[in-house]
C-alpha positions as CSV (number, residue, x, y, z in Angstrom):
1,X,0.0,0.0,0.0
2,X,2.4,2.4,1.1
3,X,5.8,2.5,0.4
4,X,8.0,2.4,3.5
5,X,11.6,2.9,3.3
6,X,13.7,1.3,6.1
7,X,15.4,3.9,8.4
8,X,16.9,1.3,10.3
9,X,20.0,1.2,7.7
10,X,21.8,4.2,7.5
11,X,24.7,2.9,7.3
12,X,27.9,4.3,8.6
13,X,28.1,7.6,7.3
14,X,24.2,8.3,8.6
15,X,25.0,6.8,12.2
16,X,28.4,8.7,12.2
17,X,26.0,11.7,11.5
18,X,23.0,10.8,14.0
19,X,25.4,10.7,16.6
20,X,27.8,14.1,15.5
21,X,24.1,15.7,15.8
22,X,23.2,14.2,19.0
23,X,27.2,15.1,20.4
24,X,27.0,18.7,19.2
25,X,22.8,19.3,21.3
26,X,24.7,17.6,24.8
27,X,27.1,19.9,24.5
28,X,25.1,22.8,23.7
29,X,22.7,22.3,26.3
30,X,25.3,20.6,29.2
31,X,28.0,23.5,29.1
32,X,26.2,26.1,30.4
33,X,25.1,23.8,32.8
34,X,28.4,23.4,34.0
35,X,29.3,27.0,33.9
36,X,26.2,27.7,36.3
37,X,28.4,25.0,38.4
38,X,31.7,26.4,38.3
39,X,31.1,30.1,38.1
40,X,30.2,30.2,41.8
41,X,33.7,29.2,43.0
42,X,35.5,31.9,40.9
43,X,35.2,35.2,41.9
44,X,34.2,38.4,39.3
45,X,38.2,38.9,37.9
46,X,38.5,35.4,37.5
47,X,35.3,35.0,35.9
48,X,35.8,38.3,33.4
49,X,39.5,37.6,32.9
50,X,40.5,34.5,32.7
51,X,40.3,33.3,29.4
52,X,39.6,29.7,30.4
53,X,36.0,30.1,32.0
54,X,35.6,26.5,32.6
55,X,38.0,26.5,35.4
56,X,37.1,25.4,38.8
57,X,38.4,28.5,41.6
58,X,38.5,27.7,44.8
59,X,35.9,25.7,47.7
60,X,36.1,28.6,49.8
61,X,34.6,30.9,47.7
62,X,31.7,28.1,46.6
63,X,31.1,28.0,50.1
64,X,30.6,31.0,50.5
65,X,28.4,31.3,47.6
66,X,26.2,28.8,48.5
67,X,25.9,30.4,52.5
68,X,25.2,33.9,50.9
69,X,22.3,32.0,49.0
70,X,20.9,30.1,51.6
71,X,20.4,33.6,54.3
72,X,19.4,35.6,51.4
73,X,16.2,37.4,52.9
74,X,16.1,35.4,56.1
75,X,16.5,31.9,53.9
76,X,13.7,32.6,51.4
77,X,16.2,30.3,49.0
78,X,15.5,27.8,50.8
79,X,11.8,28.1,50.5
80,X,12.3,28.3,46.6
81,X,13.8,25.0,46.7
82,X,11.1,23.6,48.7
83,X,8.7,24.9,46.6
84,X,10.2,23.4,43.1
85,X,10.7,20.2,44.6
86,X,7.0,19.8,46.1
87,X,4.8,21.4,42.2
């Protein structure tokens, strides 16, 4: 009735494609996730300056990131959070 071509056999040059596709979307979508990740432990300099931007800075500064979060506004962060995970 219909003609149906089979997809299933690409061969080689449409699989090396399929997956050079799929590579190039993770990496578009997973490196700013990252940055959101590492940008916390650098400091403003480090983050305008330094021409690598995926470089981890130091655990000190993340921590105090991540305490300057969590009392923003009495610790409303933490009521966000709450929030996202429970709708």
């Amino acid at each position: 009735m219909f003609l149906k071509k089979n997809t299933t056999d690409m061969g080689i040059l449409g699989s090396l494609l399929r997956y050079a596709v799929l590579l190039i979307f993770v990496i578009y979508f997973a490196v700013p996730l990252l940055w959101l990740l590492i940008a916390p432990s650098r400091d403003t300099t480090q983050i305008t300056n330094n021409p690598n931007s995926l470089a981890f800075g130091s655990v000190e500064r993340l921590v105090t990131s991540w305490q300057n979060i969590m009392s923003y506004n009495g610790g409303e962060a933490v009521l966000w959070l709450g929030n996202s995970v429970k709708y």
